[in-house]
C-alpha positions as CSV (number, residue, x, y, z in Angstrom):
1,X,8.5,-18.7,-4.6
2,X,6.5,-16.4,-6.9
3,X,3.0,-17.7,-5.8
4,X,4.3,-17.5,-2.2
5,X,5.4,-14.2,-2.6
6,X,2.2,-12.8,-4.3
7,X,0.0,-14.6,-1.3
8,X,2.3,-12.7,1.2
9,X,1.7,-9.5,-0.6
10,X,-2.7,-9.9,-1.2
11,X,-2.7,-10.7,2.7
12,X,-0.7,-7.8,3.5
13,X,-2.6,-5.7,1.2
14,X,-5.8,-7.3,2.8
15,X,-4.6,-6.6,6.3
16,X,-3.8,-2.9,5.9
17,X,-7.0,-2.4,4.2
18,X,-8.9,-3.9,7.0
19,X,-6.4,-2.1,9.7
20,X,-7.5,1.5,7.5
21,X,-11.1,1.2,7.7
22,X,-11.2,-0.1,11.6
23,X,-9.6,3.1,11.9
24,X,-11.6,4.9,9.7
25,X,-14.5,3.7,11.6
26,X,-13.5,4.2,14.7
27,X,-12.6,8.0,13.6
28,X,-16.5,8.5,12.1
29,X,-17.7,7.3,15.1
30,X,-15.6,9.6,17.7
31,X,-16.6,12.4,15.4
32,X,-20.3,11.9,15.5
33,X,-19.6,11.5,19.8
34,X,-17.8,14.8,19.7
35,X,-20.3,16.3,17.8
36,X,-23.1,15.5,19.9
37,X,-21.7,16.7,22.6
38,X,-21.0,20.0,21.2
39,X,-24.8,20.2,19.8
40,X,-25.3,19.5,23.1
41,X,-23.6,22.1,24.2
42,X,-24.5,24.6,22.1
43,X,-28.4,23.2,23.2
44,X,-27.7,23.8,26.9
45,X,-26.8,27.3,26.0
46,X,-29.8,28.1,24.1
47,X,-31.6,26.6,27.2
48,X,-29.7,29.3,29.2
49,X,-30.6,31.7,27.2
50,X,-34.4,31.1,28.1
51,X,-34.2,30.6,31.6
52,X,-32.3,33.9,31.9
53,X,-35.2,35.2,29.8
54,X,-37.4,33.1,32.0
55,X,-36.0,35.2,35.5
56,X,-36.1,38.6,34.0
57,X,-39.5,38.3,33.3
58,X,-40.3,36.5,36.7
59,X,-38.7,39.7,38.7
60,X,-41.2,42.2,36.9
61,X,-44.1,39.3,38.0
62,X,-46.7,41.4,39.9
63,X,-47.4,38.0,41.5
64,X,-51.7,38.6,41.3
65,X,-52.2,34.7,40.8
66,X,-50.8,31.0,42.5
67,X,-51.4,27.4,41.8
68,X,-53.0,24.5,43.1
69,X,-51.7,21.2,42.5
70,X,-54.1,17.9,43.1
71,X,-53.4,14.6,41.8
72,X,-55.9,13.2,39.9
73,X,-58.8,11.0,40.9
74,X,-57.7,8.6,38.3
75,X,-54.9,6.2,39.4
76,X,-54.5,4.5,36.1
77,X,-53.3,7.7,34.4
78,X,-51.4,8.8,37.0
79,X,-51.8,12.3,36.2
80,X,-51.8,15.7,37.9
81,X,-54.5,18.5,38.3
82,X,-52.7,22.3,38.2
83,X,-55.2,25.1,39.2
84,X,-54.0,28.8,38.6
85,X,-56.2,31.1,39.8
86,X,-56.1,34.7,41.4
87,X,-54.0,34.8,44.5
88,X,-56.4,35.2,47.7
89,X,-56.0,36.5,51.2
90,X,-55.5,33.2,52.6
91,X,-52.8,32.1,49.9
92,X,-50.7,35.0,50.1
93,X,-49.5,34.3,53.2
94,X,-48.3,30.7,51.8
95,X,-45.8,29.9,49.5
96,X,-46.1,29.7,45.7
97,X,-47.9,26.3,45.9
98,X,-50.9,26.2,48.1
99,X,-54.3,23.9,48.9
100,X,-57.4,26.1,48.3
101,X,-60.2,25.3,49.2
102,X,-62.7,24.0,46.3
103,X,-65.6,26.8,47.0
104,X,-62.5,29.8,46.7
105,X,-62.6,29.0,43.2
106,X,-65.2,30.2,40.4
107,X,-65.4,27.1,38.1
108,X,-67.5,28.4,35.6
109,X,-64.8,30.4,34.0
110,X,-62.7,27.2,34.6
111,X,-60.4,26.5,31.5
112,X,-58.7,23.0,31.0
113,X,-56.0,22.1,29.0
114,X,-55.0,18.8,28.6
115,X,-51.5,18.2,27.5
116,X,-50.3,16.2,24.2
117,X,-53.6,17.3,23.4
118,X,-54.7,20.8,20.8
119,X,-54.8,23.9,23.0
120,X,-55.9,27.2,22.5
121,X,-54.0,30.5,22.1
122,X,-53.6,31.7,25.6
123,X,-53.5,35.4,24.3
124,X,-56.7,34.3,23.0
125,X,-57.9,33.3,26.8
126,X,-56.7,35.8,28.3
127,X,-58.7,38.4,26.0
128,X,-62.3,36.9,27.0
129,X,-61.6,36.0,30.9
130,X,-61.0,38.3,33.6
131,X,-58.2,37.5,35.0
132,X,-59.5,38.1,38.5
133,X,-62.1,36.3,38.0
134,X,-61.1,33.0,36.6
135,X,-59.0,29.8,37.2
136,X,-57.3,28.0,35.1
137,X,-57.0,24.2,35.4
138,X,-53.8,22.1,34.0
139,X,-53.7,17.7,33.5
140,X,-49.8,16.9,33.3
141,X,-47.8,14.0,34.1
142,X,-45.1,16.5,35.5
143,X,-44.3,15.9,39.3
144,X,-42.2,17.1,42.0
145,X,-40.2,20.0,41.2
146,X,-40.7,20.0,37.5
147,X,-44.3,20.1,38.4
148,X,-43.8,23.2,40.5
149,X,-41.6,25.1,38.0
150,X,-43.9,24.4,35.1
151,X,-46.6,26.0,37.4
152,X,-44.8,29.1,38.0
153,X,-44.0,29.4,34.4
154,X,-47.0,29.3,33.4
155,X,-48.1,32.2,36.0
156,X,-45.1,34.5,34.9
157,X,-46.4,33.9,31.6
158,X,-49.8,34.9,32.2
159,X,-48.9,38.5,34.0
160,X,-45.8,38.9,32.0
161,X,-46.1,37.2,28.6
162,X,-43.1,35.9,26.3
163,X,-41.7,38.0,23.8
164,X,-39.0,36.8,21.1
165,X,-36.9,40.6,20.9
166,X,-35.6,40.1,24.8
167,X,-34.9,36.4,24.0
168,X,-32.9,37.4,20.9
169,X,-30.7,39.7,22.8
170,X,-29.7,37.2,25.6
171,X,-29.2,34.7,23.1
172,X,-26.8,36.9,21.1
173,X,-25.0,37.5,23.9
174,X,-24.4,34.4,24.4
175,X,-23.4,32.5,21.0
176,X,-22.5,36.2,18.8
177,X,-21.2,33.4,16.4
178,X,-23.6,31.6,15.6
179,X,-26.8,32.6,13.1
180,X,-30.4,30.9,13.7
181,X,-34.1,31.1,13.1
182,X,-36.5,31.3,15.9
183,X,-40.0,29.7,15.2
184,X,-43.0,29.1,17.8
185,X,-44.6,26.1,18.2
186,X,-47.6,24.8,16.4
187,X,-50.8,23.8,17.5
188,X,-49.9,20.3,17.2
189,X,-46.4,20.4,19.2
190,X,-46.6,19.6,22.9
191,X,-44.0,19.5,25.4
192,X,-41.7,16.6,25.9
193,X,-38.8,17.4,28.7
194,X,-37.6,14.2,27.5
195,X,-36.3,15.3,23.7
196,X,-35.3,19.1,23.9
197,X,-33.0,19.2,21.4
198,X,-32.2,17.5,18.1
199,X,-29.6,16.9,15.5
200,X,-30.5,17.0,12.2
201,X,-28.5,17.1,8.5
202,X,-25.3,14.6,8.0
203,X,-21.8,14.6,9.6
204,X,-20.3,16.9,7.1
205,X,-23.4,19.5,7.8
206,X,-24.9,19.1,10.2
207,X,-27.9,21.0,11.5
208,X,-29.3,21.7,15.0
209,X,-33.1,22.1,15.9
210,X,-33.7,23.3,19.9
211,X,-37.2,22.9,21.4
212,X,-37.5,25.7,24.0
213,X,-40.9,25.4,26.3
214,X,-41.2,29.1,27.9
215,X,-44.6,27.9,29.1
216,X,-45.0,23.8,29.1
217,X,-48.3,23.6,30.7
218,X,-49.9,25.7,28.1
219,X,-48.2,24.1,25.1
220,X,-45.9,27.3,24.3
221,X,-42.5,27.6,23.3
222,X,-40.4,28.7,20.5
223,X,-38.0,26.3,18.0
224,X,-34.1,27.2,17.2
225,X,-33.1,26.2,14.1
226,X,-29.5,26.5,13.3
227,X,-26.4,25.3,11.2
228,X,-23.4,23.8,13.2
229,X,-20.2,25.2,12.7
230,X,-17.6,21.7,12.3
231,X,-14.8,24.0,13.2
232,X,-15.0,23.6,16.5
233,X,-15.9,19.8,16.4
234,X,-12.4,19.1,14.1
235,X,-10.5,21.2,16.6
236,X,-11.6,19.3,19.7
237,X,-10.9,16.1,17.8
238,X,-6.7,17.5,17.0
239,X,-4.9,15.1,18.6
240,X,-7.2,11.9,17.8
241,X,-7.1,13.4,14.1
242,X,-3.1,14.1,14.2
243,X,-2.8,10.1,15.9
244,X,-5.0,8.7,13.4
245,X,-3.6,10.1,10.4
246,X,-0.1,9.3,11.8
247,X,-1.0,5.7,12.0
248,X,-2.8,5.5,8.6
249,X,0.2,7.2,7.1
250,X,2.8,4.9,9.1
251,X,0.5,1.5,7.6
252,X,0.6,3.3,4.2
253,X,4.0,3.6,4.6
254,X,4.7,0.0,5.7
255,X,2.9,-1.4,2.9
256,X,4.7,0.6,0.4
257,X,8.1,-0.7,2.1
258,X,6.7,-4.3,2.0
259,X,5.5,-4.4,-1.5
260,X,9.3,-2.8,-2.3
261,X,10.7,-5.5,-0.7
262,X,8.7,-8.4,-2.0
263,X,9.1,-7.1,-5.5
264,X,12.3,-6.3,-4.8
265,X,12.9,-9.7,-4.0
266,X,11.2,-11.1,-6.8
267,X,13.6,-9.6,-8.7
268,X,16.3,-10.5,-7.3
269,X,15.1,-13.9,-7.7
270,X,14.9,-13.4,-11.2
271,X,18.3,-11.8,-11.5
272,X,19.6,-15.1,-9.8
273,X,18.3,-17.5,-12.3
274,X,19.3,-15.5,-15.1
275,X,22.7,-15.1,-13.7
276,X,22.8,-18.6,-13.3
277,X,21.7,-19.6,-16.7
278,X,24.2,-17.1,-18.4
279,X,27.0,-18.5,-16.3
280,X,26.2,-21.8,-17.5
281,X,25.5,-20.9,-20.6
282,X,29.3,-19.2,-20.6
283,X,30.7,-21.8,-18.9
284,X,29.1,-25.0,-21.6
285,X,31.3,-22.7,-24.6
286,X,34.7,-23.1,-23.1
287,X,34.1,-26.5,-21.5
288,X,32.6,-27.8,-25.0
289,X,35.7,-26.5,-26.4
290,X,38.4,-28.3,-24.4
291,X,36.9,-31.3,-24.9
292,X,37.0,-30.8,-28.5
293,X,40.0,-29.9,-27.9
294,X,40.8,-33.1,-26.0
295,X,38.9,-35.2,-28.4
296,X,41.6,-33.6,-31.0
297,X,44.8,-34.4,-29.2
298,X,43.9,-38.5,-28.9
299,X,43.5,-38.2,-33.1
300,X,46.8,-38.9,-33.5
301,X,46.4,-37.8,-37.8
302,X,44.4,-34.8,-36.4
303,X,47.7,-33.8,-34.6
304,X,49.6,-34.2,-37.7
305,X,48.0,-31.4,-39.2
306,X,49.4,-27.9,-37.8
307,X,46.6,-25.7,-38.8
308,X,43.9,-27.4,-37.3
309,X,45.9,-27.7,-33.9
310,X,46.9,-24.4,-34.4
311,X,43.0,-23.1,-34.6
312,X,41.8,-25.8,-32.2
313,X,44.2,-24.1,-29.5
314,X,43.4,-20.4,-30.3
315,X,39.4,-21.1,-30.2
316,X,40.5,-22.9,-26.8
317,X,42.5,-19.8,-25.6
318,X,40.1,-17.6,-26.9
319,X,37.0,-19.2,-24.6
320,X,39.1,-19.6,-21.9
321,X,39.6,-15.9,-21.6
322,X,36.1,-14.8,-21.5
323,X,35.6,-17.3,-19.3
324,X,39.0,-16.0,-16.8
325,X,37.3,-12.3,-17.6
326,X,34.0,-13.1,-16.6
327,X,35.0,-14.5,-13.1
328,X,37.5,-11.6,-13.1
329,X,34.5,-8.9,-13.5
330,X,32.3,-11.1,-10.9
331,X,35.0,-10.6,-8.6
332,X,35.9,-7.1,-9.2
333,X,32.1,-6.6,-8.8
334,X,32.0,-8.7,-5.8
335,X,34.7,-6.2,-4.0
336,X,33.4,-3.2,-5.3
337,X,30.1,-3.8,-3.6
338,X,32.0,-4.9,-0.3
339,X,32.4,-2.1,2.9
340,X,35.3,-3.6,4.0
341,X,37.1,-3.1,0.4
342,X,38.5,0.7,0.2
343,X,40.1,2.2,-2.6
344,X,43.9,2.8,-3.1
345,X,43.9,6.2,-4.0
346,X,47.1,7.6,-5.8
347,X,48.3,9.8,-7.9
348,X,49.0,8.9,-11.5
349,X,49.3,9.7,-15.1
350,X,46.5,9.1,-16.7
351,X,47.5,9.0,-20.5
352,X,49.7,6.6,-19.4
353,X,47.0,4.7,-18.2
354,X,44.5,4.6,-21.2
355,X,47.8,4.2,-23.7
356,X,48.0,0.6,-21.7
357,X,45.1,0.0,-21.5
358,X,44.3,0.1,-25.1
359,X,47.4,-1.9,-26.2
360,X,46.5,-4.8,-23.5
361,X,42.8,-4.8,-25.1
362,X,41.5,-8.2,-26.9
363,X,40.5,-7.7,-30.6
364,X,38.4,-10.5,-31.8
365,X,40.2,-11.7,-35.1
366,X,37.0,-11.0,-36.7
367,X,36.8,-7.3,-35.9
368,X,38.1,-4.6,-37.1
369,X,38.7,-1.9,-34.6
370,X,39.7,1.4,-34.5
371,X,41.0,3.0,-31.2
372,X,42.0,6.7,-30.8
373,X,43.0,8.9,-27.9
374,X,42.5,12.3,-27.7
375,X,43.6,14.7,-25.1
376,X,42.6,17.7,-24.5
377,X,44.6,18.8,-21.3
378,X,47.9,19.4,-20.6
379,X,48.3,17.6,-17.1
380,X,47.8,14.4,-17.6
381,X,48.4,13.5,-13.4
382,X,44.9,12.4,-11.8
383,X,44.5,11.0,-8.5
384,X,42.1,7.7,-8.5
385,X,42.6,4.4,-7.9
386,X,44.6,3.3,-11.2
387,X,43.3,-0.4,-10.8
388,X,40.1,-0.2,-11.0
389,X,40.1,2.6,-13.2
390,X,42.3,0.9,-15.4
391,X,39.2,-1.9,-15.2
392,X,36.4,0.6,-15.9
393,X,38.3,1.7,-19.3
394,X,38.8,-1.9,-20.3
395,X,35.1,-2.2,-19.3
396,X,34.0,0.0,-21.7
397,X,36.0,-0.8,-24.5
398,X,35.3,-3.8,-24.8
399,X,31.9,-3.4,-24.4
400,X,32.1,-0.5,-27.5
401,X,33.8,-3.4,-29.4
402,X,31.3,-6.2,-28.2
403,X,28.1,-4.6,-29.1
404,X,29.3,-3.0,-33.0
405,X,29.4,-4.5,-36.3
406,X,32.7,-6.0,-37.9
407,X,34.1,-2.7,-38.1
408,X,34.0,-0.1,-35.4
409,X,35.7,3.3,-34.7
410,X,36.3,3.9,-30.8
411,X,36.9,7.7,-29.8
412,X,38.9,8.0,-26.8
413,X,38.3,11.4,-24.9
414,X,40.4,13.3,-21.7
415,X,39.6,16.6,-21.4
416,X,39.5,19.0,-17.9
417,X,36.6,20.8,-16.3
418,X,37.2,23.3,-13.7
419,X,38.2,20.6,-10.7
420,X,37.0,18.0,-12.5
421,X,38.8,15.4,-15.4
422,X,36.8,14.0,-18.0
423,X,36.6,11.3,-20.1
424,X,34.8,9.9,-22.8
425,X,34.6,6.3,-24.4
426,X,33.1,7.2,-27.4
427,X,31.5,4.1,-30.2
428,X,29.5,4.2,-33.1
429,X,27.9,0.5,-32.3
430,X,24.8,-0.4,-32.2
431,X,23.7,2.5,-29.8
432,X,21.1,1.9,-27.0
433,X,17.5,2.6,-27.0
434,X,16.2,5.4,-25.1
435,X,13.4,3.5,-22.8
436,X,16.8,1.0,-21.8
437,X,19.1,4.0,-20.7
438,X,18.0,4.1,-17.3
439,X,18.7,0.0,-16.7
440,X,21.9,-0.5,-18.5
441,X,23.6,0.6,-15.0
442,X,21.8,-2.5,-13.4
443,X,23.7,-5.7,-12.3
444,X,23.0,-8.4,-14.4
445,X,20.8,-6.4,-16.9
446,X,21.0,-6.8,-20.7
447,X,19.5,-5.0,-23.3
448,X,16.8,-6.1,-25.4
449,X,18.5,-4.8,-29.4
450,X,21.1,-7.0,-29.0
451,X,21.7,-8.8,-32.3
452,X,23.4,-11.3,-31.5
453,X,22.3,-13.1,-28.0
454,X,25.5,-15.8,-28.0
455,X,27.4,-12.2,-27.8
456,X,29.3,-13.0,-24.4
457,X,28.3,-11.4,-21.4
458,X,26.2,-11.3,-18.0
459,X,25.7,-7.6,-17.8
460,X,27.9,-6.5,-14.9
461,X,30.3,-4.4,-17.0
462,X,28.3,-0.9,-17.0
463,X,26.9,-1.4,-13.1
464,X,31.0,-2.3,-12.4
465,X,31.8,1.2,-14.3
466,X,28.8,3.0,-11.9
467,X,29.6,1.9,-8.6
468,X,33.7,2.3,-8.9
469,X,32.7,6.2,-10.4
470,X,30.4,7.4,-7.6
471,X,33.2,5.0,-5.1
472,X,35.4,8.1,-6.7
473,X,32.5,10.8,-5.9
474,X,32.4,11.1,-9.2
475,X,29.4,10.6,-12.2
476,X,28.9,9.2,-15.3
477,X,26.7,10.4,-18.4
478,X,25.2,8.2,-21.2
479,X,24.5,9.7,-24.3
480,X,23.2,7.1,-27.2
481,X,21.1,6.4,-29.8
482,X,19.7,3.3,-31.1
483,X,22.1,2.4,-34.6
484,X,24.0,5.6,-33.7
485,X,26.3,4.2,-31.4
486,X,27.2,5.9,-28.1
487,X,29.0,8.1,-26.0
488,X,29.7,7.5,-21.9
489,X,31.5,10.1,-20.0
490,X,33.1,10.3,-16.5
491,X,34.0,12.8,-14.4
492,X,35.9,12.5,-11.5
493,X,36.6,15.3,-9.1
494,X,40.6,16.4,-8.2
């Protein structure tokens, strides 16, 4: 039963484990989801930011220059040809994308910039070509109306370049919470539509870098760098966090209740078998003796002699009644622990009580024991159950005269406390060890310092005394010393 119970217990321990970090998994991964979308979100607002940027700029566009766009002659590439170049008579009556004819434009002052490729500063252009003069000629794999709109930024940029303070303000406006750095690109960064933002750092801190293309035929844009608050990630994730915790906790929980139970169970299993063994070992005493005892009455000279009969049938008597008070305590113990027994509570007189109680006590003829009552209160009615009262007194006496050398003084206290009566069973035995206190109200627990292990007993006497007291709403205090005897007190409430 032991190795089945310590297999039951790995594999649940094993199962919850695994159950914890499925759902610990499953919780990392619907945090980095919800993250991602909120740098995404956060992205898409930086993006907003620009384009509003973007429109401001294109209403102040004086609108001097248009575009040209001519797929390339190469059909393996599959690319595009974007010519910007002064605005003429004929294409201002068109829309913002018009054919020109090849001999409207000047291609000496043509300048071509390929992208993915190095580009030059187009400040840099601007500041050695006329603008009226010249046309500017794109290759891109844009198309459609990607194509179009990278065309006309590229013209608002040209007659209405980007600037960073008007971008900063926007931006403000729209995330005041959140602090960045702005960077512009380097020579070697070219546009990709396909990757405009990216998350950088770990979980715990992460980072967000924004790519930001206010120009993507000529290679120009600006980089927003900044540091993701998790605030608003852990609040979007409240109830998944609340759920998961509750269900971690509740598995927690279960295995805590389980591994109670199994141990639990373990040692009731153990309390069986010693319970077992103690009863046979109490029941092999008396049983040995009545067959001596038997053996002795077919001796027909052994009956001759008085004194041996005499002390055959007193050691007979004598294990007979620890064997009669054992079952007695096993049933008293038995009812106590039953609902359906209630007690019979009446109203009594207490000295009475203990004055019978100590005259109807067994003194083992090799003892000597002292028993004195004191009382310290002039009412001596109580209202309890007299029976099993009268039991838990016994209980403890004889356990003060069980556990003592030959000679031992028992201290018999009533006293009165407010609403409550008192009283004390006072020995000085063999006294109980400090790290024991706390298990000598356990059923079928026996102490360790005993001197003596034939001493009779199966260690329900003390867990009897507990459970009739707190049947009474009452308590019980244990005050002892190891070789200083002890003290046990009881209070019940009137």
């Amino acid at each position: 039963m032991s190795k089945q119970i310590k297999i039951i217990w790995i594999l649940s321990l094993i199962s919850v484990l695994l159950l914890i970090g499925i759902q610990g998994y499953w919780l990392i991964n619907q945090y980095e989801y919800v993250l991602n979308s909120y740098s995404e979100e956060i992205a898409l607002l930086i993006l907003q930011a620009g384009e509003e940027e973007y429109l401001l700029r294109k209403e102040e566009n004086s609108g001097s220059l248009s575009f040209m766009m001519r797929e390339s002659n190469d059909t393996s590439q599959h690319k595009f040809h974007v010519v910007i170049g002064p605005l003429t008579q004929e294409a201002s009556a068109e829309n913002d994308s018009v054919s020109l004819p090849k001999e409207q434009f000047m291609y000496q002052s043509i300048k071509q910039i390929r992208l993915n490729a190095n580009s030059s500063d187009m400040d840099s252009i601007a500041g050695i070509i006329d603008t009226s003069q010249f046309h500017l000629r794109f290759e891109t794999n844009l198309t459609g109306d990607r194509l179009r709109e990278a065309a006309d930024r590229a013209i608002t940029n040209l007659t209405k370049p980007f600037q960073q303070a008007p971008f900063d303000s926007i931006l403000v406006l729209i995330l005041p919470a959140l602090d960045y750095t702005a960077a512009p690109w380097q020579e070697e960064d070219t546009y990709d539509n396909s990757v405009l933002w990216k998350r950088t750092g770990n979980l715990l801190n992460p980072y967000l870098a924004v790519s930001y293309a206010y120009s993507p035929l000529d290679n120009l844009g600006v980089f927003i760098h900044l540091k993701l608050p998790t605030q608003p990630v852990f609040y979007q994730m409240g109830i998944q966090l609340v759920v998961s915790t509750g269900i971690t906790f509740l598995l927690i929980v279960c295995l805590i209740f389980q591994v109670r139970t199994i141990m639990r169970q373990r040692k009731v299993n153990e309390i069986r078998e010693n319970f077992v063994n103690t009863m046979v070992h109490e029941l092999k005493r008396p049983v040995q003796t009545l067959k001596t005892f038997v053996s002795f009455l077919k001796d027909k000279k052994m009956r001759s002699d008085a004194e041996a009969t005499e002390q055959v049938v007193r050691d007979s008597m004598f294990e007979l009644d620890n064997l009669s008070a054992y079952l007695n305590k096993l049933k008293d113990m038995l009812q106590a622990d039953s609902e359906t027994t209630s007690l019979h509570i009446v109203r009594f007189n207490l000295h009475e009580l203990v004055e019978k109680v100590i005259r109807l006590t067994h003194i083992p003829p090799d003892k000597e024991v002292i028993i004195t009552p004191v009382y310290k209160t002039d009412d001596p009615d109580v209202e309890a159950d007299p029976i099993h009262f009268a039991n838990v007194l016994s209980n403890l006496i004889e356990n003060a005269i069980k556990y003592s050398g030959d000679r031992v003084r028992i201290e018999i206290t009533i006293g009165q406390n407010k609403r409550k009566i008192w009283v004390s069973v006072k020995d000085d035995g063999i006294g109980i060890p400090v790290t024991e206190q706390e298990r000598v109200f356990t059923k079928f627990y026996r102490g360790n310092n005993i001197p003596d292990k034939n001493i009779p007993g199966i260690g329900l006497g003390l867990s009897y005394v507990k459970l009739i007291i707190e049947a009474h709403q009452g308590s019980i205090h244990l005050n002892s010393q190891a070789g200083e005897g002890t003290a046990i007190t009881i209070y019940l409430p009137q």
